[in-house]
C-alpha positions in Angstrom: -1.7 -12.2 17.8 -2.6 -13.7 21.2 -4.2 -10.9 22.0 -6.5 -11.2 19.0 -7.2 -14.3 19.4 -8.3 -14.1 22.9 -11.4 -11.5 21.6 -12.1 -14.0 19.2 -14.8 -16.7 19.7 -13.6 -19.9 19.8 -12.1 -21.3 16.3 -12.7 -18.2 14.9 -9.7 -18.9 11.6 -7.5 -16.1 12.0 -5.8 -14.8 8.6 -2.4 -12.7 8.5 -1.9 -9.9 5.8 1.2 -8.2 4.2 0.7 -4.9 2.4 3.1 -2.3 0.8 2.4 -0.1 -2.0 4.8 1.4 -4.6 5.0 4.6 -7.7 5.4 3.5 -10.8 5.9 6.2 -13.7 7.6 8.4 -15.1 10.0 11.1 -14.0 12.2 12.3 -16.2 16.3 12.7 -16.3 18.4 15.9 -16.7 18.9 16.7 -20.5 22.6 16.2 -22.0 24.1 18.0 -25.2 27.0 17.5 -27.0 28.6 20.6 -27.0 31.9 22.9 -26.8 33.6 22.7 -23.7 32.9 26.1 -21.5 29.3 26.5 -23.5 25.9 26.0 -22.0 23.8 25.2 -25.2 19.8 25.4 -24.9 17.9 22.1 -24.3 14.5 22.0 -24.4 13.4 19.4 -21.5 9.7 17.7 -20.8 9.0 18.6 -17.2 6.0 16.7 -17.0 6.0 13.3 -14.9 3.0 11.1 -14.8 2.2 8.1 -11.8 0.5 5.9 -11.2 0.4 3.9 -7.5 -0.2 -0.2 -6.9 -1.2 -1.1 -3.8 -0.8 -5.0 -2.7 -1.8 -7.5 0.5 -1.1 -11.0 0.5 -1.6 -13.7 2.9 0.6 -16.4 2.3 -1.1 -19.5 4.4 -3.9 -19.0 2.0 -2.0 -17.8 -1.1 -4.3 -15.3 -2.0 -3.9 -11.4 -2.5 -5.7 -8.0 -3.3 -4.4 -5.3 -5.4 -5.5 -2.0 -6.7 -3.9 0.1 -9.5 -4.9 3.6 -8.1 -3.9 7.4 -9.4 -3.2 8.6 -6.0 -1.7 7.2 -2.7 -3.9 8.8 0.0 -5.8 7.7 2.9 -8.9 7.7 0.3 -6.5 4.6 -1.7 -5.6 3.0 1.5 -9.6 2.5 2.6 -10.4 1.3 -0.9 -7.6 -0.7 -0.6 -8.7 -1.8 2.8 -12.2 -2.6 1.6 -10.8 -5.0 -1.7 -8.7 -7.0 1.2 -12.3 -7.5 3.4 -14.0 -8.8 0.1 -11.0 -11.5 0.0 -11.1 -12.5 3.7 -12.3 -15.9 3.9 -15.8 -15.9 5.1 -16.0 -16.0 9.0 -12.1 -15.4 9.3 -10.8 -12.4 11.0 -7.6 -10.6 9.5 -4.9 -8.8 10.6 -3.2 -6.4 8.3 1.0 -5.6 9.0 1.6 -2.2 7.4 4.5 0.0 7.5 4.8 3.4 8.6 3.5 5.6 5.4 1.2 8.3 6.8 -2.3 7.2 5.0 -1.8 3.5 7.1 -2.7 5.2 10.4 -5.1 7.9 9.5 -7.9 8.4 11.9 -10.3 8.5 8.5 -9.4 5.3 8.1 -13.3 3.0 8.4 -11.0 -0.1 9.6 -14.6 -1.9 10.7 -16.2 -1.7 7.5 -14.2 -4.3 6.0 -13.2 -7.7 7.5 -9.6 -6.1 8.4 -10.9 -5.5 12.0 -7.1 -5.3 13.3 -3.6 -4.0 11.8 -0.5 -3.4 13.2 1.9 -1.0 12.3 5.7 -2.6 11.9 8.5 -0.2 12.4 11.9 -0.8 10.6 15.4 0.6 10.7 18.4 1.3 8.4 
């Protein structure tokens, strides 16, 4: 963050994002029987699933957020995403965003100047 705020002009307010998206749907469970033991009885089984993906940023010294409820989670989501987190910037304030590693977060299609999310740093984590 130094580093940021040393390109910034002077009292520049400097804002710190979190975001982390998440699926939420459906995806359905093997299909159980009762049934003789030794027998494999049909079972007819809905293979369909259906998703949907919420996306989320909050910056907690302002206690204000930005979500989107978003059919896919692509690079596409992550700029709109991007873009709904500038329009919640405080006027004036420059904000860095911490991401994780998901694929989309550092995609070079990514237009990172065309919100007010000028910088974001990718956090590693281990198990």
């Amino acid at each position: 963050m130094a580093e940021v705020r040393a390109e910034l002009p002077p009292g520049t307010p400097l804002e710190v994002w979190f975001q982390d998206e998440m699926r939420v749907g459906q995806k359905n469970k093997l299909t159980y029987r009762w049934a003789r033991k030794g027998s494999r009885p049909r079972a007819t089984h809905d293979q369909r699933t259906q998703s949907t993906y919420l996306f989320g940023a909050v910056c907690p010294e302002r206690g204000t957020g930005a979500a989107l409820v978003l059919p896919a989670c692509n690079t596409e989501a992550m700029q709109l995403h991007l873009d709904e987190i500038g329009t919640k910037v405080a006027p004036g304030a420059h904000a860095i965003v911490i991401l994780d590693q998901a694929g989309w977060h550092g995609a070079k299609d990514l237009e990172v100047m065309s919100t007010a999310c000028r910088d974001w740093a990718s956090v590693g984590y281990s198990m």
